[in-house]
N, C-alpha and C positions, 0 to 999 in steps of 0.2 A: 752517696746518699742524695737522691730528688726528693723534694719538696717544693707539691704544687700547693698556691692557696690560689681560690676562686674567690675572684670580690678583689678588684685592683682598687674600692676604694680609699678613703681613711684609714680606719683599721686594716685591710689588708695589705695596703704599702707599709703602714708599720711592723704588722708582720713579716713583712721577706724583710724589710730592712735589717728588723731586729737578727732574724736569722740568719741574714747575710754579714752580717758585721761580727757574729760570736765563730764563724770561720768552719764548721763545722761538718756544711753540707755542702757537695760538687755542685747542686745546682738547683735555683729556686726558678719556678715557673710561675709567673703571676697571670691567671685570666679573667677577662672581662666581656662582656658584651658589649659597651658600649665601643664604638669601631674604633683603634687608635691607643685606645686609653691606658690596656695593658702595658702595649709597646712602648710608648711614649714615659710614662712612669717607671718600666723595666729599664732604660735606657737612664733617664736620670738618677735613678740608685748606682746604676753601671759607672756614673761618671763621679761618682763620691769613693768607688774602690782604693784607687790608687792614696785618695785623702785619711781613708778611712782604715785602712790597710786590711782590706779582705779581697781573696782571689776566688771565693761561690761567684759563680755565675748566673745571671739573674737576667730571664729573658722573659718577653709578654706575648699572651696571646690572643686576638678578637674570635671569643668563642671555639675555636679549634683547639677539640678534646685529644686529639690524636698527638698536640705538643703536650700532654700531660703523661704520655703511659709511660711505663715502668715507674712509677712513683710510690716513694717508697712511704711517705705519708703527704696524705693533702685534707689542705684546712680550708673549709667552705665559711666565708665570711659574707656569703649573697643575701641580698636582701635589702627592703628599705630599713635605714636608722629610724631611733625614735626620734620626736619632735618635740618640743616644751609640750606638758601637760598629755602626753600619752603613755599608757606603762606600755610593757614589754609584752603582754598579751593581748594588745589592741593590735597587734601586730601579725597573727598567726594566720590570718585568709589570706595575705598576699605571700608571704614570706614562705610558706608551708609547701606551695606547687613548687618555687624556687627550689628549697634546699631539696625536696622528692628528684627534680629532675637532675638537679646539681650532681647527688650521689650517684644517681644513675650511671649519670654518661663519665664520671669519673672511674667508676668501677668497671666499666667496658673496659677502658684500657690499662686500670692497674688494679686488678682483681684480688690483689693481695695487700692491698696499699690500710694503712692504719689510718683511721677519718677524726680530726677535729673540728666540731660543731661549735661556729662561735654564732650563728644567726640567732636571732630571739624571735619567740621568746627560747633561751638554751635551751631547759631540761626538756622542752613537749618539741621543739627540732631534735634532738636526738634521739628521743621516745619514736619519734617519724620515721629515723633514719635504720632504726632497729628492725622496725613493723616492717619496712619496704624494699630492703636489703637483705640477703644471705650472709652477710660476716657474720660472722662469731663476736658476741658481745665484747669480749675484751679487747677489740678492734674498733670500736666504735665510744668518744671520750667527747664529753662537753667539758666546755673552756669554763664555766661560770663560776665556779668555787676557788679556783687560784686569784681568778682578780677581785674577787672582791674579801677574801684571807688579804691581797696587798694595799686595800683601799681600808681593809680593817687596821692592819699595821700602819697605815699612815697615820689613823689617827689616833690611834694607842700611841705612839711617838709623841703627835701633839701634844695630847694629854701629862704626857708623863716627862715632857719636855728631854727628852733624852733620843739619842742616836737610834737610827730605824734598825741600827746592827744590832743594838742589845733586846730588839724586842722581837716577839717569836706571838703567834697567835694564829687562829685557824673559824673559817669559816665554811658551813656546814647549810643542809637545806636546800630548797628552790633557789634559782636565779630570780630574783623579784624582792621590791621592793618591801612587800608584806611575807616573804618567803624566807628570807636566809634569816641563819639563827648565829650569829657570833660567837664564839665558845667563850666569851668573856671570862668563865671562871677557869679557864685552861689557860688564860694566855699567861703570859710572865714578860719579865724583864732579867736577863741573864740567869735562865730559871728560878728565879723569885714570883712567885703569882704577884699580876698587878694589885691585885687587893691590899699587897700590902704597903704600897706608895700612893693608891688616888681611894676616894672616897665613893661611896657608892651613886652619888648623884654624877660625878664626872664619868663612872665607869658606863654607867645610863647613856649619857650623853656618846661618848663613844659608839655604844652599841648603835645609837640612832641615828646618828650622822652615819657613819657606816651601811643601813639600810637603804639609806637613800641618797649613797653617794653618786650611782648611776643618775640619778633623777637633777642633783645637784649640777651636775656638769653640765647635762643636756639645757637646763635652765640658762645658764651662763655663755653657753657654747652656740648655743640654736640647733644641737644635734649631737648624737652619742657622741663618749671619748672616743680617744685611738691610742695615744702613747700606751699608755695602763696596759688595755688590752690586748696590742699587738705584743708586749713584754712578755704578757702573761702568757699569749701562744708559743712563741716563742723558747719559751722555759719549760714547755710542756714537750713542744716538738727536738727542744736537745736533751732533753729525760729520755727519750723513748731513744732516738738517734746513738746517742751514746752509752745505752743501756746503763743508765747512770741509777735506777732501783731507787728516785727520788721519791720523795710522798706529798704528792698536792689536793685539793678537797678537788673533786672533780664530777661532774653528773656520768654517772654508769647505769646501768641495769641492776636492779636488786631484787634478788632471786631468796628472799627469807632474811637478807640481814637486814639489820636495825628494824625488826621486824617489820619490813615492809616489802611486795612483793609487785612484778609485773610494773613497774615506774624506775625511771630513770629520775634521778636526782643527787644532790651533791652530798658527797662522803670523802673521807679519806682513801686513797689509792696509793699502790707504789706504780710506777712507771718504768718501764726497761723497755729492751728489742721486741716484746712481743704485745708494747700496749701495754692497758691494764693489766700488772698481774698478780696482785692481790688487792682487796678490797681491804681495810684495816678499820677494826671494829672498834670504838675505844668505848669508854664507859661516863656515858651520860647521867645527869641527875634526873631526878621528875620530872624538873621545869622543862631540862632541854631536850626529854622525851615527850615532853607534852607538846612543844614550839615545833618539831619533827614531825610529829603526825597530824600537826595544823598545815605544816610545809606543805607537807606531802598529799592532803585531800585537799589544797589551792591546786597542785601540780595537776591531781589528776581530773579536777575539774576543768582546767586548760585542755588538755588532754583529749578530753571528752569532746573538744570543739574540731577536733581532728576529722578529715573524712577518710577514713583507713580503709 
């Protein structure tokens, strides 16, 4: 099993880390443009094996696609982060040529290879990645709905001052701060609905810290996370690897369900060897069909800024 990710920087070193260390894959390829930087990074994760006890192999490349083929999924993390006070689609002129050419020259040489899309803004990069590509949609998966389902569990835990193992929760919608939709009334605490341990103003609270827990970090950090996200790819690229048929909310293609059509955005998936391979539909209230199709006309207003 190969696994390239493009983008040696923050998030993409945590990415190969994370998936170097769960032991799973013969070999991660990390590249970057700038001269050195893969290599140099590929070599210091190289030198935590023996600490860390993983035998994946983990090598870097300055821009040379031809170290990427046979790859059996590659995760494009390119592009600039956000900075305090920018959202995530202030971001789409520059980022947008990136991940177009990313996919490209990645697909030259592994024409069969499964793609995850962590650049932002996510859902209108992978919406890009569909338009500009020949895969087959269920070969083609944005990262945005797993990490922010585990940024949602973080603070459902808060709240409920209880272990992050007993709590379970899912997050749905655009990647964006005015976009995802919590499932707060789905989530639970060892299948009990939270409803019935916090109160509706903390459950509030939750939801909103949650919305802008991306924005929160950037504030504090001077620029996106990395742990979170590189986890979150990470858990997505050993689902598919080990055909493990897990289910994470994830941005696909939707072709009629949750009545929405022609947009990529985040829903429930299962993941195996072949990618996405069901979309899994569940049953929303009014509200959280209403928040969906506010999601969803933000996405495809983004979308629109596209030059296809």
């Amino acid at each position: 099993m190969k696994v390239t990710v493009v983008g040696a920087g923050a998030v993409g070193a945590s990415c190969a880390e994370y998936i170097a260390m769960k032991n799973f894959a013969s070999e991660v390829v990390l590249l970057d443009i700038k001269e050195g930087y893969a290599e140099g990074k590929a070599m210091d994760l190289m030198q935590t094996a023996s600490l860390n006890g993983f035998d994946t192999k983990i090598t870097g490349s300055t821009s040379d696609y031809s170290k990427t083929a046979g790859s059996d999924i590659a995760v494009i993390t390119s592009g600039i982060p956000r900075k305090p006070g920018m959202t995530r689609e202030e971001l789409i002129g520059i980022n947008a040529g990136i991940v177009k050419s990313v996919a490209t020259s990645l697909l030259e040489h592994s024409p069969n290879a499964t793609l995850i899309v962590v650049s932002n803004p996510m859902d209108t990069m992978t919406y890009l990645v569909h338009k500009t590509t020949n895969l087959p949609k269920h070969k083609i998966i944005g990262m945005g709905g797993a990490l922010d389902s585990a940024r949602f569990k973080y603070r459902l835990a808060e709240a409920l001052e209880a272990p992050i193992s007993d709590v379970d929760g899912m997050v749905i919608g655009g990647h964006s701060d005015k976009g995802m939709v919590p499932l707060i009334g789905h989530a639970t605490r060892n299948s009990v609905k939270v409803s019935e341990f916090l109160p509706e103003d903390k459950m509030d609270w939750v939801v909103q810290e949650t919305k802008v827990g991306g924005a929160t970090l950037t504030k504090l950090l001077g620029t996106s996370a990395w742990y979170a996200p590189g986890a979150a790819v990470s858990g997505l690229v050993q689902a598919i690897a080990c055909d493990q048929k897990k289910m994470f909310p994830c941005s696909t293609l939707l072709e009629g369900e949750y009545g929405l059509d022609d947009i990529c955005i985040g829903v429930p998936v299962l993941l195996g060897k072949n990618g996405i391979e069901k979309v899994v539909e569940i049953e929303l209230s009014d509200a959280e069909k209403a928040k969906m199709k506010e999601s969803a006309e933000g996405v495809k207003k983004t979308n629109g800024l596209l030059q296809l």
